[in-house]
C-alpha positions in Angstrom: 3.8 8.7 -9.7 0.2 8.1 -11.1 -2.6 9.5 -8.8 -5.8 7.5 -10.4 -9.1 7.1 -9.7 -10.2 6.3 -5.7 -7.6 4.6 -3.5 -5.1 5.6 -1.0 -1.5 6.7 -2.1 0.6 7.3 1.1 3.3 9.7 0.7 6.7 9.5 3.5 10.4 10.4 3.6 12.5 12.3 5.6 12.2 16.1 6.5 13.1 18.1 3.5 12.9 15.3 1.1 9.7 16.7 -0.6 6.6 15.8 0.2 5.5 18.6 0.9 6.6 20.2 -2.6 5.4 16.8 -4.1 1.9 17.8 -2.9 2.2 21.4 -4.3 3.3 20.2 -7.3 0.2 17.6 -7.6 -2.3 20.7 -6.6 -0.4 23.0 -9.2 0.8 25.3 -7.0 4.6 24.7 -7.3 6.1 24.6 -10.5 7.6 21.1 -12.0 10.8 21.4 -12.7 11.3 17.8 -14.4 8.0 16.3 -15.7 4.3 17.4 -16.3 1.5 17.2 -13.5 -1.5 16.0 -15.8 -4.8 16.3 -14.7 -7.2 14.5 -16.8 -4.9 14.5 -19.7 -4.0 18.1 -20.0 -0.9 19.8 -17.8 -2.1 21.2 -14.6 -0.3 24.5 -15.2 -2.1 24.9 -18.1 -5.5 24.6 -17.0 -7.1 27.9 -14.9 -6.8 27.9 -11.2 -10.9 27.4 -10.8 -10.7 24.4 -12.7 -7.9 22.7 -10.7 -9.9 23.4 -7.4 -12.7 21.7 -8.4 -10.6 18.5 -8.5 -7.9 18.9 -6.4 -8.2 19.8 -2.5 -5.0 20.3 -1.1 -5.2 20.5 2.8 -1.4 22.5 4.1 0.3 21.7 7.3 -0.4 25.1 8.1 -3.9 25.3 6.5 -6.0 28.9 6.2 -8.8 29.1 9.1 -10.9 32.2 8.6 -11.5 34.1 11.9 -15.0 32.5 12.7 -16.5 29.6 14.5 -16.0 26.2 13.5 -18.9 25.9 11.6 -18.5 28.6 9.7 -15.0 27.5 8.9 -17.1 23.8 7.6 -19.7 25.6 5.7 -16.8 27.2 3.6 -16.7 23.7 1.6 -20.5 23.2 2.2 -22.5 26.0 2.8 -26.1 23.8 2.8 -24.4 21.7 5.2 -27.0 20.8 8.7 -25.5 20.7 11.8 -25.7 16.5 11.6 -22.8 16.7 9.2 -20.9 18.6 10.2 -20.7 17.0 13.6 -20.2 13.9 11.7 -17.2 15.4 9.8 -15.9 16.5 13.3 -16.4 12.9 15.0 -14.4 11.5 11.8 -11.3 13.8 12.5 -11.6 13.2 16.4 -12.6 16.8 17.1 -16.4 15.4 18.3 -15.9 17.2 21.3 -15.3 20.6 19.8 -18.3 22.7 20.1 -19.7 23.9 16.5 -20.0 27.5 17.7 -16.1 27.8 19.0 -14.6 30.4 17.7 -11.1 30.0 16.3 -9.9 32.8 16.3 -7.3 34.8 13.8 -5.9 32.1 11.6 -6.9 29.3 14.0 -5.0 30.2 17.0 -7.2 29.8 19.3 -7.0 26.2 18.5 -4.5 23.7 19.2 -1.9 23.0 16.5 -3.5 19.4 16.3 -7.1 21.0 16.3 -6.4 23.0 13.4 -5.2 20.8 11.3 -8.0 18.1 11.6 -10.6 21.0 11.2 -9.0 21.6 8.1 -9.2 18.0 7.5 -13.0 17.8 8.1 -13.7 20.9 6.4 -12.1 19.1 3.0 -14.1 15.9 3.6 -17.2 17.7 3.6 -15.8 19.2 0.3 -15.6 15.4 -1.3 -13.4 15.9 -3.9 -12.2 13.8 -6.8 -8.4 14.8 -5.7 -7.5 15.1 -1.9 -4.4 15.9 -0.7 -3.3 15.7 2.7 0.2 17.4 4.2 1.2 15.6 7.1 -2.6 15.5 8.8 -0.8 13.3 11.5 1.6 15.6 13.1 0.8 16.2 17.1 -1.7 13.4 17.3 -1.1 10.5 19.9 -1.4 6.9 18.2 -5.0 6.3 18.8 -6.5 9.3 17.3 -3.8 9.2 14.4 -4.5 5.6 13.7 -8.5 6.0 13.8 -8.2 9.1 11.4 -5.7 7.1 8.9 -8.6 4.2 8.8 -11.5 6.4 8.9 -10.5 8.8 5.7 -10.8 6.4 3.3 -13.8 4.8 4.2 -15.7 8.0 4.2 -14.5 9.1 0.8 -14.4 5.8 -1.1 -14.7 7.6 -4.7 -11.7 9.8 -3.4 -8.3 9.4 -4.5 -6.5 10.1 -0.9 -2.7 11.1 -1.4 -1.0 11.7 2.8 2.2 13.0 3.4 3.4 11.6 6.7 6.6 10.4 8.3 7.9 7.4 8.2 7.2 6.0 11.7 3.3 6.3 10.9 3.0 4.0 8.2 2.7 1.2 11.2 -0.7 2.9 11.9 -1.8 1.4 8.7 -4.4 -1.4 8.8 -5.2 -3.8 5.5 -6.5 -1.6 3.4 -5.2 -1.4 -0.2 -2.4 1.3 -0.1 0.8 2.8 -2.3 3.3 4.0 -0.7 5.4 6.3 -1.9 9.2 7.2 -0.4 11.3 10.0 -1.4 14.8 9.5 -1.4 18.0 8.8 -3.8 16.8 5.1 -4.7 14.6 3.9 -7.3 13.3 0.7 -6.8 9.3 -1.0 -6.5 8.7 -3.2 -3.8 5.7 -5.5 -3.7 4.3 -6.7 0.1 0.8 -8.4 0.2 -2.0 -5.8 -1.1 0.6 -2.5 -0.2 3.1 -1.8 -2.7 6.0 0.3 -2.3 7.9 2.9 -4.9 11.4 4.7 -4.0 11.8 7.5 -6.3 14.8 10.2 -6.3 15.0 13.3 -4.3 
């Protein structure tokens, strides 16, 4: 699997067939067991921790919230952020009725499941990295919100290579727009449909 340069790489399979170890291993946070993460050239687990972070942004399905309000938990990826966008990341993610100065409580939880995860989402757009990975930013939404947020990503990060974990049922949210999907499961095969294209690699 080659992440390269901007584009959207969408990442599906059943429960437990990886993905979520995929994206680890992408971020260099899980170790590879059978090839080499690269990352500009050079293996990821070679490079420092510092240097990986300022390319890759891996957002968890469980994501860290700090105990704060929501804006404070945005300003972590852009402190010199004004209140216009950060309200603007929030409108992207669906959350534009969420009130800046909620606070969210220990770990988040005095946000919704769904809530948490797209503020974690918004906080990494504001981040705008080279490298973003997503973990199943879908999960909990109802089809309209999911869809708008699956459209809306890569249009506000267009020099962002966009790699999403989801489940197989959400890749019909998907519009037009120029995508690889990626299963994991025991086949190998490449299928080619229209702009998307379609790789099955091993579990």
């Amino acid at each position: 699997m080659t992440v390269g340069g901007p584009g959207l790489v969408l990442v599906t399979g059943p429960n437990g067939s990886g993905k979520s170890t995929l994206l680890g291993q992408l971020a260099g946070r899980v170790p590879t067991p059978a090839g080499t993460v690269l990352l500009d050239g050079t293996p990821v687990h070679e490079l420092p921790a510092s240097a990986v972070a300022e390319t890759v942004t891996l957002v968890e399905a469980d994501d860290w919230l700090a105990d704060d309000t929501v804006a404070a938990n945005l300003r972590q990826a852009a402190p010199s952020a004004d209140t216009t966008a950060l309200r603007d990341a929030l409108k992207l993610v669906g959350l534009s009725a969420l009130p800046l100065a909620t606070a969210v409580g220990p770990g988040g939880r005095l946000l919704s499941q769904g809530q948490r995860r797209r503020l974690a989402t918004a906080r990494a757009v504001l981040r705008r990295p080279p490298i973003l990975l997503l973990d199943e930013p879908l999960a909990g939404l109802d089809r309209p919100t999911a869809e708008a947020l699956l459209a809306a990503l890569p249009e506000a990060l267009p020099e962002t290579a966009l790699v999403i974990a989801l489940q197989e049922q959400d890749l019909d949210l998907l519009d037009d727009t120029p995508t690889t999907v990626v299963r994991l499961g025991r086949t190998a095969e490449r299928q080619h449909n229209g702009k998307r294209t379609a790789e099955h690699v091993r579990g």
